[in-house]
C-alpha positions as CSV (number, residue, x, y, z in Angstrom):
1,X,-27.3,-1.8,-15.7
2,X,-29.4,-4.3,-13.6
3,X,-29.1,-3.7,-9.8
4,X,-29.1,-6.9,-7.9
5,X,-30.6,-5.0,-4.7
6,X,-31.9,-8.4,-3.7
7,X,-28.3,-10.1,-3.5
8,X,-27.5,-7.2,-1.0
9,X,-30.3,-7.6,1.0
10,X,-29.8,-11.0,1.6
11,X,-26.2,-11.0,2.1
12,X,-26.2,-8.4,4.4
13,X,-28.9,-9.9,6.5
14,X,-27.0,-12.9,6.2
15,X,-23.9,-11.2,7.4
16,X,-25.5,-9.6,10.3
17,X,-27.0,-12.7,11.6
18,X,-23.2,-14.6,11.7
19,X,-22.1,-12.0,13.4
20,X,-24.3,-11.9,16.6
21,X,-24.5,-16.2,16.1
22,X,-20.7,-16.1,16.4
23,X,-19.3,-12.4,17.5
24,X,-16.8,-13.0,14.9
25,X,-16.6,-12.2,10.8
26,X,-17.7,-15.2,8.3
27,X,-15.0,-15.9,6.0
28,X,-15.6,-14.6,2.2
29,X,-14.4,-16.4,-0.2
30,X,-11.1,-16.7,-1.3
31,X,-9.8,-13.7,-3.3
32,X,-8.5,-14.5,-6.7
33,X,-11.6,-15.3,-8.0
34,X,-10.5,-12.8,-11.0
35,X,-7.9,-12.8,-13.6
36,X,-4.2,-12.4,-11.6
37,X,-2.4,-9.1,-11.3
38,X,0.6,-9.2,-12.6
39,X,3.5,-6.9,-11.2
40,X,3.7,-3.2,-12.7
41,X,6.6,-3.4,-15.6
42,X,8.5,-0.2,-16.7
43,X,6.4,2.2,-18.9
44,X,3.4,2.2,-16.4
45,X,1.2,5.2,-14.6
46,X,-0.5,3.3,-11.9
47,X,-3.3,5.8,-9.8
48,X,-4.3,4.5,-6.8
49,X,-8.3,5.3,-6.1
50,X,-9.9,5.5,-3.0
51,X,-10.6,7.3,0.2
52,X,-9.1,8.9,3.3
53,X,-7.3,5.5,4.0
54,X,-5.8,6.6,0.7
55,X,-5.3,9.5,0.9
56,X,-3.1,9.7,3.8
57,X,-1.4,7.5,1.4
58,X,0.8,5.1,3.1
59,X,0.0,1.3,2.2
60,X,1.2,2.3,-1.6
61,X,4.1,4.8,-0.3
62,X,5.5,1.5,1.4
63,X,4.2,-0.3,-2.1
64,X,6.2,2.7,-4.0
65,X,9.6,2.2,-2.4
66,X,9.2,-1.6,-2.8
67,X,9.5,-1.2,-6.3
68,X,11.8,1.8,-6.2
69,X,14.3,-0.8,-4.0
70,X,13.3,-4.3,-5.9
71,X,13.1,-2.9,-9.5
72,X,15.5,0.1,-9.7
73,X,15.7,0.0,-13.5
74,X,11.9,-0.1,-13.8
75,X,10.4,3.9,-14.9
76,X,6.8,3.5,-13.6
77,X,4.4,6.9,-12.6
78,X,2.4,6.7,-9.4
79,X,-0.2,8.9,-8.9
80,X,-2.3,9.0,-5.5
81,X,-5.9,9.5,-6.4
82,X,-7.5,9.1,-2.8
83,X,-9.6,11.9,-1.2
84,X,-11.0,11.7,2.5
85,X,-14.9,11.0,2.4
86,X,-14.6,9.8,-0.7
87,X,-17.6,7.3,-2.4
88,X,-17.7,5.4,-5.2
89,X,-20.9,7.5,-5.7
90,X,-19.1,10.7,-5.6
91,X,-16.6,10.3,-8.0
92,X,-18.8,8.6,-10.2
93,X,-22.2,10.7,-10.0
94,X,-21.9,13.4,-7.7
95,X,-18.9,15.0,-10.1
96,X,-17.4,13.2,-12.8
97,X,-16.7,16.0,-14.6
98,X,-14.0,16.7,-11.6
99,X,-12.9,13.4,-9.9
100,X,-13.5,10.8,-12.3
101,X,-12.0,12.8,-15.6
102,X,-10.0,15.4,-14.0
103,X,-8.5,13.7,-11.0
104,X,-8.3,10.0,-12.5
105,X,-8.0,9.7,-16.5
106,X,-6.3,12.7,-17.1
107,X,-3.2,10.6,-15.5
108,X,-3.8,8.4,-18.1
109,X,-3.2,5.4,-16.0
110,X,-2.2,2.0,-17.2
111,X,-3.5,0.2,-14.1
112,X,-5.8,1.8,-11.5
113,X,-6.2,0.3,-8.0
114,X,-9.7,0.9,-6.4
115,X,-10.6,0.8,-2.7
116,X,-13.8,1.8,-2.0
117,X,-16.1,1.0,0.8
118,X,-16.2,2.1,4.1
119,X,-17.7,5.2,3.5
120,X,-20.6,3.7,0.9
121,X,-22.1,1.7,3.1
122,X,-23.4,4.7,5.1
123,X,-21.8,3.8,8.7
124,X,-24.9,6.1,10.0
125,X,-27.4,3.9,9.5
126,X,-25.7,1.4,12.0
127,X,-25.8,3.7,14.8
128,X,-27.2,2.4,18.2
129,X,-29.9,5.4,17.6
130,X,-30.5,4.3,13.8
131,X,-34.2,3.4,12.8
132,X,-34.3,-0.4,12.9
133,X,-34.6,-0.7,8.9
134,X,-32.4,-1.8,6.4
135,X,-33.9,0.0,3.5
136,X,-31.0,2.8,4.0
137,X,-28.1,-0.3,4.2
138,X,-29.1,-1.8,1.2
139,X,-30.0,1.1,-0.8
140,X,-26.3,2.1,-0.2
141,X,-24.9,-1.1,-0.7
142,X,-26.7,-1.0,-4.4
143,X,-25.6,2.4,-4.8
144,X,-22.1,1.6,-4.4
145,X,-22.7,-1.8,-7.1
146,X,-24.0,0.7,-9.3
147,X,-21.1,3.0,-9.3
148,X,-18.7,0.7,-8.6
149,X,-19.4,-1.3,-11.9
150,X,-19.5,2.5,-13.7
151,X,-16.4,2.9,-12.6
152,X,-14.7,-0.6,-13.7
153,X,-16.3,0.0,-16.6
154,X,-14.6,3.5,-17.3
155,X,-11.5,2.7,-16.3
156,X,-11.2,-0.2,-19.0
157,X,-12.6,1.9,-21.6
158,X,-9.8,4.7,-21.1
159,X,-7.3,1.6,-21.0
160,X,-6.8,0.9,-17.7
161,X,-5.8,-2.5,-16.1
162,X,-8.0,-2.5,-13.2
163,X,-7.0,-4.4,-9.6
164,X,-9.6,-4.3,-7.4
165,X,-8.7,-4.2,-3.3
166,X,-11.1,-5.7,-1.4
167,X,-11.5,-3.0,1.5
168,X,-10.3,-2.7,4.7
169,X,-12.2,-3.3,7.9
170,X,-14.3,-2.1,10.7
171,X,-13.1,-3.2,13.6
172,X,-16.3,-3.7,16.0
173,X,-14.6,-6.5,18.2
174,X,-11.5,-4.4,19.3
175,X,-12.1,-3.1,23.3
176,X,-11.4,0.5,23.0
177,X,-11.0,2.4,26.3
178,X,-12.3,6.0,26.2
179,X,-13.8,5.4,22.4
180,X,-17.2,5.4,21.4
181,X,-19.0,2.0,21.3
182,X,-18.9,0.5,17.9
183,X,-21.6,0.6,15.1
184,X,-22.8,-3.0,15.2
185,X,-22.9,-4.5,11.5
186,X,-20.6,-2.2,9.5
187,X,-18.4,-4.4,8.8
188,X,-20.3,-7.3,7.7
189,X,-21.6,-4.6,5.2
190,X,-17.7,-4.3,4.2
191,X,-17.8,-8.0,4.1
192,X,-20.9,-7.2,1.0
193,X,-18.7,-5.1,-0.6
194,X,-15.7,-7.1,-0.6
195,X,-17.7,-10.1,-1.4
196,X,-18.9,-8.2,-5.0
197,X,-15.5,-7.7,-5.5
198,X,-14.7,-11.5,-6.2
199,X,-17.7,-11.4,-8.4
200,X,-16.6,-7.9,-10.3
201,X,-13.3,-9.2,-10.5
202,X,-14.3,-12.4,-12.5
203,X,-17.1,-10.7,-14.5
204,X,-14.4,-7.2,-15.6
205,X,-11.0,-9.8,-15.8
206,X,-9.7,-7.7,-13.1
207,X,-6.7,-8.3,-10.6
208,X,-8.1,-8.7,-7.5
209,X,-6.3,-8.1,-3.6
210,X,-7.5,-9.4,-0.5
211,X,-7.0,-6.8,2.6
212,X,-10.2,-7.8,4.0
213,X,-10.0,-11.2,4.9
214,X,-6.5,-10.9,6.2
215,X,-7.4,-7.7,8.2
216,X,-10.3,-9.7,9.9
217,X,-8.3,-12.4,10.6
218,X,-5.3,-10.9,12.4
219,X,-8.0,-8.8,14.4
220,X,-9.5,-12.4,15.2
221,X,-6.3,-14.2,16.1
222,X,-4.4,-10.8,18.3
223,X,-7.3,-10.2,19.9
224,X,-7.4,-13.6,21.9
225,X,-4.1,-12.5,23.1
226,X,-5.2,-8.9,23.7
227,X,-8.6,-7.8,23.5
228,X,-7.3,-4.4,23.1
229,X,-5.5,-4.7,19.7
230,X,-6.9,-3.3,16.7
231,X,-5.2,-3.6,12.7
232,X,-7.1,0.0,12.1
233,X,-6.5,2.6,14.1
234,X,-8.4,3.6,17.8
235,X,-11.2,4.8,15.4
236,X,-11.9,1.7,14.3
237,X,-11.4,2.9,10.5
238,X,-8.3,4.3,9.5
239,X,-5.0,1.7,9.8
240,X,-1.8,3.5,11.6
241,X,2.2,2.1,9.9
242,X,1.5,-1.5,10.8
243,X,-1.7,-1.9,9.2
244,X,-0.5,-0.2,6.2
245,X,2.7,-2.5,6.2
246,X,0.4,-5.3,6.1
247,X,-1.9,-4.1,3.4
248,X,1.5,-3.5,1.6
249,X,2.1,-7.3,2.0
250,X,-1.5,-8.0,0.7
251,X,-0.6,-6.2,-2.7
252,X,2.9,-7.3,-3.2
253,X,1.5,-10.8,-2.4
254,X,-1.4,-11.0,-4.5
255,X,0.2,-9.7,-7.2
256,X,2.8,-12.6,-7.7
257,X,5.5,-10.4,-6.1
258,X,8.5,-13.0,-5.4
259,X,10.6,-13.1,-1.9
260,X,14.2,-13.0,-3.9
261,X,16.2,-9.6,-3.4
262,X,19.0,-12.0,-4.8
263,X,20.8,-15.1,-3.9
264,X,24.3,-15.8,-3.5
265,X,25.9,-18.9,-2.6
266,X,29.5,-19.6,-2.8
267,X,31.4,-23.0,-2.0
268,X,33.3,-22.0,1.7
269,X,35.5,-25.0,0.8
270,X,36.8,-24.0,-2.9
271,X,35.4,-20.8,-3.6
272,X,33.5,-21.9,-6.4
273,X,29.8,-19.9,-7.3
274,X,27.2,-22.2,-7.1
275,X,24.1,-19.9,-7.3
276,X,23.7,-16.0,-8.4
277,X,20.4,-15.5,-8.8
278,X,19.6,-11.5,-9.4
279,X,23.2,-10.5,-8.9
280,X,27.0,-11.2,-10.3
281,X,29.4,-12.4,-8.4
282,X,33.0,-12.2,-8.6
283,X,36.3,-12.8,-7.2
284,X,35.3,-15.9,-5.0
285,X,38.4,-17.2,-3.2
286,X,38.4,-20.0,-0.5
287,X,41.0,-20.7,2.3
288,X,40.4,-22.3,5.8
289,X,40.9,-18.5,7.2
290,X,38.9,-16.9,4.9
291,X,36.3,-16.5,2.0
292,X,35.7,-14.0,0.0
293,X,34.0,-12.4,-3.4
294,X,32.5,-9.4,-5.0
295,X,28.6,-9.4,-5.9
296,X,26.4,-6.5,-7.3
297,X,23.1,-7.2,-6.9
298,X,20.0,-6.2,-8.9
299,X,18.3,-5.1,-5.8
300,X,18.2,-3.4,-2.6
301,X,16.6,-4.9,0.4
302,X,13.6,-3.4,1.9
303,X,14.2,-1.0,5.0
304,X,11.0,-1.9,7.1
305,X,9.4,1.7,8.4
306,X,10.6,1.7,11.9
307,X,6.5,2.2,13.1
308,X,5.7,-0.1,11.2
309,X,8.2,-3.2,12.8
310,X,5.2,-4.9,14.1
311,X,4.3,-5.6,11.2
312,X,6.2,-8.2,10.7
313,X,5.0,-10.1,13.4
314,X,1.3,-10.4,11.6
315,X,2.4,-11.6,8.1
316,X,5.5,-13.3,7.0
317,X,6.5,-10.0,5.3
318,X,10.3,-10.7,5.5
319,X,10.1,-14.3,4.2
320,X,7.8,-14.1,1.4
321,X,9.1,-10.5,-0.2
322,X,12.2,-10.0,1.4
323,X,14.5,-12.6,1.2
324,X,18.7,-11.3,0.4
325,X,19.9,-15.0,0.9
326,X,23.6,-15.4,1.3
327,X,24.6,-19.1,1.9
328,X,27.9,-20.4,2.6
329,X,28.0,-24.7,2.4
330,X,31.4,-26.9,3.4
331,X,32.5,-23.6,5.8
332,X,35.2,-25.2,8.5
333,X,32.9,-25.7,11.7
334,X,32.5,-22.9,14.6
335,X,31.2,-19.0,14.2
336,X,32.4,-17.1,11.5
337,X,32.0,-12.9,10.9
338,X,30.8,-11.7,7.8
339,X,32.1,-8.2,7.2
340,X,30.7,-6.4,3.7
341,X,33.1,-3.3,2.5
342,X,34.9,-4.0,5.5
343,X,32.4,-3.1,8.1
344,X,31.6,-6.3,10.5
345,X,27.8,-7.3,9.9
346,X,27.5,-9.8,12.3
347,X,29.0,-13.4,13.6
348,X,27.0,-16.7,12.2
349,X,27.6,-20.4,12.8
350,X,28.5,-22.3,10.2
351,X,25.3,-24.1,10.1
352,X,23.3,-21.0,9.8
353,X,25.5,-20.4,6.9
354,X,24.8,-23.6,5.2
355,X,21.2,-22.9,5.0
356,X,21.7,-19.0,4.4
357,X,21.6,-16.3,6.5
358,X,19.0,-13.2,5.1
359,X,20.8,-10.3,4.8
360,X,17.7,-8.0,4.8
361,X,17.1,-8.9,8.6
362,X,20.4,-6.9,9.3
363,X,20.2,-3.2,9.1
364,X,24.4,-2.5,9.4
365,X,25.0,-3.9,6.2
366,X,25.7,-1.3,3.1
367,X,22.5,-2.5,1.2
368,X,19.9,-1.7,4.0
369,X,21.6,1.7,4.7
370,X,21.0,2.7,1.0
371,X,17.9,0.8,1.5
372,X,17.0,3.1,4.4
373,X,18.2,6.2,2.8
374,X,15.6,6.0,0.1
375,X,13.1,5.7,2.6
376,X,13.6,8.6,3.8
377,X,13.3,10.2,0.6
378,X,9.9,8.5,0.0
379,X,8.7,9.8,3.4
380,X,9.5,12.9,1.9
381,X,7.8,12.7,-1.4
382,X,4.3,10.9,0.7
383,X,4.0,13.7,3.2
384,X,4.3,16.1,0.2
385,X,1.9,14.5,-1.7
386,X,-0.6,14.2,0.7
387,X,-0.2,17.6,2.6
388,X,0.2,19.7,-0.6
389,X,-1.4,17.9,-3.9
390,X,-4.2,15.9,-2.4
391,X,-5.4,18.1,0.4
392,X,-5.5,20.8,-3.0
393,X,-7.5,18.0,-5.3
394,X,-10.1,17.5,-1.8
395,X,-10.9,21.3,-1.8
396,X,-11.1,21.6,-5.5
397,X,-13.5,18.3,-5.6
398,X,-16.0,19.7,-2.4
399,X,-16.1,23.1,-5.1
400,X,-16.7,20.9,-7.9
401,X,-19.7,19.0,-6.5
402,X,-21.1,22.0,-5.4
403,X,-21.3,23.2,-8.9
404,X,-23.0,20.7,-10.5
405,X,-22.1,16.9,-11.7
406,X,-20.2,17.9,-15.0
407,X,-18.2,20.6,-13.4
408,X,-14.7,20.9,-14.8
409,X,-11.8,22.3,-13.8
410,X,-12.4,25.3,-15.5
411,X,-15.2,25.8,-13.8
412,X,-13.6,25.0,-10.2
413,X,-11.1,28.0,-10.9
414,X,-13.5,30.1,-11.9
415,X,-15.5,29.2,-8.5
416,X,-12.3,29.6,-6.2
417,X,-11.6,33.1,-8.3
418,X,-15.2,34.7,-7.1
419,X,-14.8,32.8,-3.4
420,X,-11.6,34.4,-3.3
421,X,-12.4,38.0,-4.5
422,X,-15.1,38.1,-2.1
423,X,-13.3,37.1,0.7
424,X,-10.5,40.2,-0.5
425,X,-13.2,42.8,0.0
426,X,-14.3,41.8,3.3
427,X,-10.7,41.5,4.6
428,X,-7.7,41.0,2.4
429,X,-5.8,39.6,5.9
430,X,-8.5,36.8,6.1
431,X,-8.2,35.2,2.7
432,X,-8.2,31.5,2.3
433,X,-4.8,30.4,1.8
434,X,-6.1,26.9,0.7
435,X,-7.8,28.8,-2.3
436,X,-5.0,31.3,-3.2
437,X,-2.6,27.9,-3.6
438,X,-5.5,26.3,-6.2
439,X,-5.1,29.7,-7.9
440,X,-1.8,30.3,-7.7
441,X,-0.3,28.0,-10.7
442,X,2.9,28.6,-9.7
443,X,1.9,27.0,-5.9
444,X,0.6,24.2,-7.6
445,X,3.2,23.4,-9.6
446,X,6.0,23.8,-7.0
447,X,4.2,20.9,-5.0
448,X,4.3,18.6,-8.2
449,X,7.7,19.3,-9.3
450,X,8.7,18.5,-5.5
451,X,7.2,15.0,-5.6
452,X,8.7,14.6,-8.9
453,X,12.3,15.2,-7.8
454,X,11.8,13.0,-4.6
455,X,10.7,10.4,-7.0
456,X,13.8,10.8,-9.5
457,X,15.7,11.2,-6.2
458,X,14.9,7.6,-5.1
459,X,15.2,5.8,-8.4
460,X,19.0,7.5,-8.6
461,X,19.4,6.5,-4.8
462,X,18.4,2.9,-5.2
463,X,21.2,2.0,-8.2
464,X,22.8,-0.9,-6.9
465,X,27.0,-0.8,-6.0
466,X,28.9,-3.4,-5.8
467,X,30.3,-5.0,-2.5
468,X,33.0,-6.8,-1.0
469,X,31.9,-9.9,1.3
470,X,34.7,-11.7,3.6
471,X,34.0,-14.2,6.1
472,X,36.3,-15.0,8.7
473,X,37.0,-17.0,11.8
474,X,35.1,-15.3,15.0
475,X,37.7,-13.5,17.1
476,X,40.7,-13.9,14.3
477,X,43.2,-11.5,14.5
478,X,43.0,-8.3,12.2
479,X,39.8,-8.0,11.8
């Protein structure tokens, strides 16, 4: 494989020169350069690859119960496959034996996400006390083409669809009280990386996501208002609930996810259905004092993580994917309450009804509150995922690349056996606890089938029910 080590360089140089001409980021170009990612379909083990920003796994747990709430009837697998420190490098050279077949393809995935980056580009050598050479920055920078194209490459072979997310940032422009100063130039070195993406994407027919762009741009606009605001997280890497939300968007966005929880618009003057689109609806009756029908619906709204309600704010999250439109033409004029199972909802002109109100703004209606229960679920399943599998899959990989590059799993046990009965003879009080679980199949197998049963949990959770809707005169009697 040919190295372009010469596009790096000047690209990077490039990027570093915009930056201290204009102290902001030069826009990349626009993502979907590549073949377009469709949306996952029933039948599909998606594994998410990447990182510590991974890892902690939150942009795909809030991607995981958008599906689980949108498409309850669709059976799809996800596997997080991100581990802290992770490089592109490492899971392609450093032990493949381990990460890339062990860890990755033996999920056999149908589509595998890959965000790579901010640890490849070697943040180090952008240090205020860094030699003044950017041998080490582009050396990196061809390392990561290198391994990144490897990895593309081995993914499709095995069968994968491959979407490619072009990283996250580094936010050098964000005024940070207390924090260390910022390494000047690592993210135009993301902006490298996420510029190779468009061209990877078009070259491998990938699916392609923008997070970086976006990301840079939000940072750009909030912190006009507030110099202080940052998309990532105080340590100018890792995003915090809001900037996962947002990366969420990105995805569900980018791969042609549509705004429509369902549609329902009935005739407030005869009763008559004149759109039902993702649900049925039934029982429509029309009278000056009331309107009324049944509707089950083919999908839940989506309950927006409470620390995450900013979000909101920075993309038009609710009006591109979240849209549970109820509209009501000819209604009598004046404010009318819409009640759902018999529980009020809220009071709405008649004019807000005649270009629909969206139920998934209001979070007392019967649909959120399943909505939200699912959540909670998925909180469940993430924190267990990431606490018990991953942290497990980090230790076994840091064994594995100590062994050698082809090291297998076989050979990790065997490792964590010898660590282990060492550590008994010297004190059987002080033993690892991180290596017994790796040992200990039953451990291991406990935390799966825990994540498993949260997952079941929310697809049996999310099956739509059916729901009265009645809309009455504000303030009428017996209500």
């Amino acid at each position: 494989m040919q190295l372009n080590k010469s596009f790096f360089i000047l690209l990077l140089l490039g990027l570093v020169a915009a930056d201290a001409a204009t102290g902001t980021q030069p826009p990349a170009a626009q993502a979907g350069a590549g073949s377009a990612a469709p949306p996952f379909k029933s039948g599909d083990t998606v594994c998410w690859i990447g990182d510590s920003i991974t890892h902690l796994g939150r942009y795909h747990a809030d991607i995981q119960l958008f599906y689980v709430t949108r498409f309850p009837d669709r059976d799809i697998t996800f596997h997080n496959c991100g581990i802290g420190g992770d490089t592109a490098g490492g899971i392609m050279q450093n032990s493949p034996g381990y990460r890339f077949n062990h860890d990755i393809l033996a999920h056999k995935p149908t589509v595998a996400t890959i965000m790579l980056g901010m640890n490849d580009v070697n943040r180090g050598a952008y240090a205020k006390n860094a030699p003044p050479d950017a041998t080490n920055k582009a050396a990196a920078l061809a390392n990561y083409e290198k391994n990144m194209c490897l990895m593309i490459e081995g993914l499709q072979a095995a069968g994968s669809r491959v979407i490619l997310l072009r990283p996250t940032i580094y936010d050098e422009t964000a005024v940070l009280r207390g924090q260390p100063s910022p390494h000047a130039g690592v993210n135009g070195a993301l902006g490298a990386c996420a510029a190779k993406m468009i061209e990877w994407s078009a070259k491998y027919h990938t699916g392609l996501v923008d997070f970086y762009d976006r990301m840079n741009a939000i940072n750009a606009a909030e912190q006009k208002k507030d110099p202080g605001f940052t998309i990532v997280g105080e340590d100018r890497i890792h995003p915090g609930p809001v900037g996962h939300l947002v990366m969420a968007y990105a995805f569900l966005k980018d791969t042609g996810m549509t705004p429509w929880v369902s549609k329902m618009t009935v005739d407030g003057k005869d009763g008559s259905i004149l759109e039902s689109t993702n649900c049925t609806i039934s029982k429509a009756a029309a009278s000056p004092e009331k309107i009324s029908f049944e509707c089950l619906e083919g999908a839940l709204p989506y309950p927006i993580p409470p620390a995450a309600s900013k979000a909101i704010d920075l993309v038009p999250f609710m009006q591109d994917l979240n849209q549970e439109l109820l509209t009501v033409p000819n209604l009598p004029v004046g404010t009318w309450t819409l009640a759902i199972d018999g529980q009020a909802c809220g009071d709405f002109s008649s004019e807000q009804f005649a270009t629909g109100v969206n139920l998934a703004t209001i979070t007392s209606t019967p649909q959120y509150k399943q909505a939200a229960a699912i959540m909670i679920i998925n909180d469940r399943r993430q924190g267990l995922e990431m606490r018990e599998i991953r942290n497990m899959a980090r230790t076994e990989y840091g064994i594995a690349a100590k062994i050698s590059p082809s090291a297998d799993a076989a050979q990790v046990l065997a490792t964590v056996q010898k660590q282990v009965d060492e550590q008994i003879a010297k004190d059987p009080q002080k033993v690892s606890p991180v290596l017994k679980s790796i040992l200990d199949s039953t451990a291991r197998q406990s935390a799966i089938v825990k994540e498993h049963e949260c997952t079941v949990a929310m697809r049996t959770a999310a099956k739509p029910r059916p729901h009265t809707y009645v809309l009455t005169p504000a303030g009428a009697a017996g209500q």
